[in-house]
C-alpha positions in Angstrom: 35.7 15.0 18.8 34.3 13.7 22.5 34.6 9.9 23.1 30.9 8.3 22.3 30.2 11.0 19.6 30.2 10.4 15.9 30.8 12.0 12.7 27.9 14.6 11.5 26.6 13.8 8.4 28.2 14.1 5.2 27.3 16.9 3.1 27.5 15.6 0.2 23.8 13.7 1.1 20.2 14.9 0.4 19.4 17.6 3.0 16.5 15.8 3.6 18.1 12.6 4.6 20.6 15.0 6.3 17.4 16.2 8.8 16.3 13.0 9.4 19.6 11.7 10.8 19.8 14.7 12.6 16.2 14.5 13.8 16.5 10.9 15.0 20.5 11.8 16.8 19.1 14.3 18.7 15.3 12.7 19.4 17.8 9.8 20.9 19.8 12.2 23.5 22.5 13.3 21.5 22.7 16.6 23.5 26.4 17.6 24.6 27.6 20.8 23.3 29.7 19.6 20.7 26.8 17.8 19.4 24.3 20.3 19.6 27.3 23.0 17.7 27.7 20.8 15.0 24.0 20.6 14.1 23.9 24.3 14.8 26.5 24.8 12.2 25.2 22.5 9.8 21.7 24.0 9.6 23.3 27.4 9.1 25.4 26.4 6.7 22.6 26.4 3.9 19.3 27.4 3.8 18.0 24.6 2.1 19.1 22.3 5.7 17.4 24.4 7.8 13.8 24.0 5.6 14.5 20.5 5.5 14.7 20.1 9.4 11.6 22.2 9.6 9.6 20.1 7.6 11.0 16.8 9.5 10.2 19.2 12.6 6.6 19.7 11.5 6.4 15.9 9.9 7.2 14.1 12.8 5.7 17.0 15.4 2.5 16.3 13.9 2.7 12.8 14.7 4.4 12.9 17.8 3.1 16.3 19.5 6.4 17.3 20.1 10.0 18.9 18.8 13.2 17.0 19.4 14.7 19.6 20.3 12.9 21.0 23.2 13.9 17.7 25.3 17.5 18.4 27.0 18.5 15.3 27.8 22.2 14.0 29.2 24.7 13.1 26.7 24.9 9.0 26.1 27.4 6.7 24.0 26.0 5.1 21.1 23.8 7.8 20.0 23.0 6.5 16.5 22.9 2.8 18.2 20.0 4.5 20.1 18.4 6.2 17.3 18.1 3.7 15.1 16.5 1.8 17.9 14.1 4.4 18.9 12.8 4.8 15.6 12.9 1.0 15.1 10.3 0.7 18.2 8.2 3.4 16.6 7.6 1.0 13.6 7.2 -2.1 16.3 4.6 -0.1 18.3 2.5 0.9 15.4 2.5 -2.8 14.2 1.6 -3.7 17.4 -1.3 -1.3 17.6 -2.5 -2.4 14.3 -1.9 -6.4 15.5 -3.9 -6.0 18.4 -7.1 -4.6 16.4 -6.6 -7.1 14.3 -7.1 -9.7 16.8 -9.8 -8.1 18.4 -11.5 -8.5 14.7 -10.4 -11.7 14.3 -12.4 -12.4 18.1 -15.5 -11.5 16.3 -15.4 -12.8 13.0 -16.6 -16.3 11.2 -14.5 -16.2 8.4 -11.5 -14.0 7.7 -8.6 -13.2 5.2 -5.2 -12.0 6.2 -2.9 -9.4 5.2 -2.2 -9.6 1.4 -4.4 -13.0 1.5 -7.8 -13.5 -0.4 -10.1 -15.7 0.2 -13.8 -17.7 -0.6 -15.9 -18.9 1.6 -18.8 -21.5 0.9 -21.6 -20.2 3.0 -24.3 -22.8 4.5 -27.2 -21.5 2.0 -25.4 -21.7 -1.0 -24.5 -17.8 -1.3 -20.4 -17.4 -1.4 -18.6 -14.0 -0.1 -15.1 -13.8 -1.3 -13.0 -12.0 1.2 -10.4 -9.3 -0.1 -7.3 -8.8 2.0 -7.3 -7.9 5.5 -11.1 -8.6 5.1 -13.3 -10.5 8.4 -16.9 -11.2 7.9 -19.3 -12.6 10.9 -22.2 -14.9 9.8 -25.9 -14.5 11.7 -28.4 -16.7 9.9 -31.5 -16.9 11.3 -35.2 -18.0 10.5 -36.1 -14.7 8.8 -33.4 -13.3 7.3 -29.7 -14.5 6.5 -27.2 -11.2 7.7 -24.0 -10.8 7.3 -21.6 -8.5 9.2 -18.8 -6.8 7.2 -16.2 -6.2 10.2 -13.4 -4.8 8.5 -12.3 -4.5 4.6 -14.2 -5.4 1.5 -16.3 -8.5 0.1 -17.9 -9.8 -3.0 -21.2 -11.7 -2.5 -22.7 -14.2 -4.7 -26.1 -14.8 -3.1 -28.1 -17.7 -3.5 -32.1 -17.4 -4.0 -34.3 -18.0 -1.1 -37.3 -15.2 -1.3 -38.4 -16.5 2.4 -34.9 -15.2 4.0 -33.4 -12.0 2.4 -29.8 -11.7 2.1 -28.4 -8.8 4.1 -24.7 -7.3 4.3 -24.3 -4.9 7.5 -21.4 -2.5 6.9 -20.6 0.7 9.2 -23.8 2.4 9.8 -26.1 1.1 7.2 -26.9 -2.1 5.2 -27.1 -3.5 2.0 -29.9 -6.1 1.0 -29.6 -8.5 -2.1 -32.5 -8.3 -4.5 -30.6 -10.4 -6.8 -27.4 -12.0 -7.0 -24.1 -10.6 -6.8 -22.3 -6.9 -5.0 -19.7 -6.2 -3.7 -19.2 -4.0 -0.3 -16.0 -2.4 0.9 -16.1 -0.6 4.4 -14.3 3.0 3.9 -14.3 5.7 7.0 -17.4 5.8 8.7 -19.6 4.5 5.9 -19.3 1.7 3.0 -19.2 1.5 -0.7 -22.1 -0.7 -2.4 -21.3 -2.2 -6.1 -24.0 -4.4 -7.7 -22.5 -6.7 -10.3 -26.1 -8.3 -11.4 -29.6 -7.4 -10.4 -30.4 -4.7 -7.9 -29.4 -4.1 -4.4 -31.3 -2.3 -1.7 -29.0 0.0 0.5 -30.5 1.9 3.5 -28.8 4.4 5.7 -29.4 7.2 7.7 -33.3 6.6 7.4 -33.7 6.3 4.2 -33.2 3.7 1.5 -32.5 3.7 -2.4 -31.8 0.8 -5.3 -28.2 0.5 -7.2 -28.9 -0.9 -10.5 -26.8 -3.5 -12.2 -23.3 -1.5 -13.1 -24.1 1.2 -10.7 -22.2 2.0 -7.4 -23.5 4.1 -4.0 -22.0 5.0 -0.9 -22.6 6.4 2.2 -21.6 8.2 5.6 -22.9 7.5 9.2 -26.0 9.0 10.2 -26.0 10.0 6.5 -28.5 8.6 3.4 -26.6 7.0 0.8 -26.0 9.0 -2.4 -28.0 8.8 -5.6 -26.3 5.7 -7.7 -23.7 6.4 -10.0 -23.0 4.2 -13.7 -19.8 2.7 -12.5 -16.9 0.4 -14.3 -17.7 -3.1 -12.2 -14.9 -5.0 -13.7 -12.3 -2.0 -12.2 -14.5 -1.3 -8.8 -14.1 -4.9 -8.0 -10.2 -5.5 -9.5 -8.8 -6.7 -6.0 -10.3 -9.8 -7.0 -8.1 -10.5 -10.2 -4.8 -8.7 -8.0 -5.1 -5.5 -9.5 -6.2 -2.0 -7.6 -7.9 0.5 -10.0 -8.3 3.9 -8.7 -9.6 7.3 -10.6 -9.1 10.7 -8.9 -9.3 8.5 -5.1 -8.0 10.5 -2.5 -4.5 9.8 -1.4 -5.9 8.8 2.4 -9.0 6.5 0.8 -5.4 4.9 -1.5 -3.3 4.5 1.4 -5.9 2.7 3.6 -6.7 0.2 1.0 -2.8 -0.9 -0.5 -2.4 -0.7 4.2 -4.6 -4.1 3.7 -2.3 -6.0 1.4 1.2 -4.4 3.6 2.5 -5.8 6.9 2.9 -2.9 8.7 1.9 1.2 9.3 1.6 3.4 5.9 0.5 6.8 7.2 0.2 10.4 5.1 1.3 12.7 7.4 0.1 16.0 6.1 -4.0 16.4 5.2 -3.0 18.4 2.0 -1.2 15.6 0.7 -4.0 13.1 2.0 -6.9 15.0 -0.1 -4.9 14.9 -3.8 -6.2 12.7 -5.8 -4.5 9.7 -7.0 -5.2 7.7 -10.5 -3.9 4.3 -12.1 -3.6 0.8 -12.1 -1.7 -1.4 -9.5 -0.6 -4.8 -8.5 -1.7 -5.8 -5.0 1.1 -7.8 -4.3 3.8 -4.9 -4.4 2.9 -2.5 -1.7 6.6 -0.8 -2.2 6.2 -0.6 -5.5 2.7 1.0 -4.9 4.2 3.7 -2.7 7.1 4.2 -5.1 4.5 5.1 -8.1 2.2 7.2 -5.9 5.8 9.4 -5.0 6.5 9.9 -8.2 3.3 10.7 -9.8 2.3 13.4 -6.6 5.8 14.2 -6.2 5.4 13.1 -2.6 8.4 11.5 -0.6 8.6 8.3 1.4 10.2 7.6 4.7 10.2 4.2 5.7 11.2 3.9 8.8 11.2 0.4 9.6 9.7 -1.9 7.4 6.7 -1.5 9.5 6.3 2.3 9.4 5.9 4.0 6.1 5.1 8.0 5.9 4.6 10.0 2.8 4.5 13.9 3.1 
């Protein structure tokens, strides 16, 4: 073996893991001959190696618009050293991309709750909004009308009367306007999700308006009308606020980006199959790995974490 190389990796472990050490080795510059025959031998070795380096291949291509091996590079000591740093700075990049949005929210918002953090505010009328994780609301009361801006997450409003000012809650695209006492909102894509607890609730989008009864749910899309209201289960639309996330048939993605609210760091699903299947249960909040664990095992899905930033399930 050539000084500053290191032992390949065992065969006895999952060919999986074996694709992903190889991945990040040669992603890092390991690329001397020696190096590059030992990989060589051990993808031909079994067929099962060489599907599993395809699929990190295609996994990590798709994220990263490239294939390790297409990047000849000169041989370097401390290969692993490297590679583990590499993908270390992957998970520190995507954390800081996600950080600096955050602040930009935080720039714009009156009240807001951090990551895995709830909270209730007192608003100056009387009406509360209770703030779900990674949640940032921005308050614009005026003479007319008292709005609220839903920046980022999901909130639960308990409005106080006053038939001179209505009660509005901007989210995405569209708007939802108290015509009693107590919704929820939650921002998702391009659009938002409108619960009504008690009363009646006036949502307009895309042009055109319609009321969500008490125990009904609507949603909608940008530039799009919101869709006809739907009887819902209030008690499990609005769970977050007792620790619990309730989902039935939710798409994987729509799963992802809410438990990504109560998790320091980057949980991405890296292929859009995967995203679109439909996920169903009950979860705590507070466990985020446990979360992921569940969702694995249920989909048959796998988990790379990376870095405890930087989660991907394909």
């Amino acid at each position: 073996m050539m000084p500053g190389t290191e032992t390949p990796p065992s065969d006895s472990d999952d060919a999986g893991d074996e694709a992903i050490d190889w991945f990040v080795r040669l992603r890092a510059g390991l690329s001397s001959n020696e190096e590059k025959a030992a990989f060589e031998q051990w993808r031909a070795k079994d067929a099962e190696n060489a599907a599993a380096f395809e699929e990190v291949l295609r996994m990590f291509g798709h994220l990263a618009g490239m294939s390790p091996s297409r990047r000849a590079q000169t041989p370097r000591h401390g290969g692993r050293r490297r590679a583990a740093a590499a993908v270390a700075g992957l998970g520190a990049a995507l954390a800081l991309l996600l950080s600096l949005g955050d602040v930009a929210t935080r720039l714009r918002a009156d009240h807001y709750a951090g990551v895995g953090e709830r909270k209730v505010v007192a608003l100056e009328d009387g009406s509360k909004a209770e703030l779900d994780a990674s949640s940032s609301i921005a308050v614009r009361y005026g003479a007319a009308e008292r709005r609220v801006i839903l920046l980022s997450g999901e909130a639960w409003f308990d409005v106080a009367r006053d038939p001179a000012r209505p009660f509005i809650v901007e989210a995405g695209e569209g708007s939802a306007t108290a015509l009693g006492t107590a919704f929820d909102v939650a921002l998702n894509g391009s659009g938002a999700r409108v619960t009504v607890n008690e009363h009646r609730v006036l949502v307009v989008s895309g042009g055109a308006s319609v009321v969500v009864e008490e125990g009904q749910q609507s949603a909608y899309e940008r530039d799009a009308a919101a869709r006809a209201p739907e009887t819902v289960d209030v008690e499990a639309a609005t769970a977050w606020r007792r620790g619990k996330l309730i989902v039935t048939k939710l798409p994987l993605g729509d799963v992802l980006a809410t438990v990504g609210r109560y998790h320091r760091g980057f949980i991405y699903c890296v292929e859009p199959s995967a995203c679109s299947r439909r996920v169903s249960g009950v979860f705590d909040v507070a466990d985020a790995a446990q979360i992921i664990s569940e969702i694995e095992m249920s989909l048959g899905l796998r988990a790379i974490r990376l870095t405890p930033f930087a989660t991907f399930l394909y």
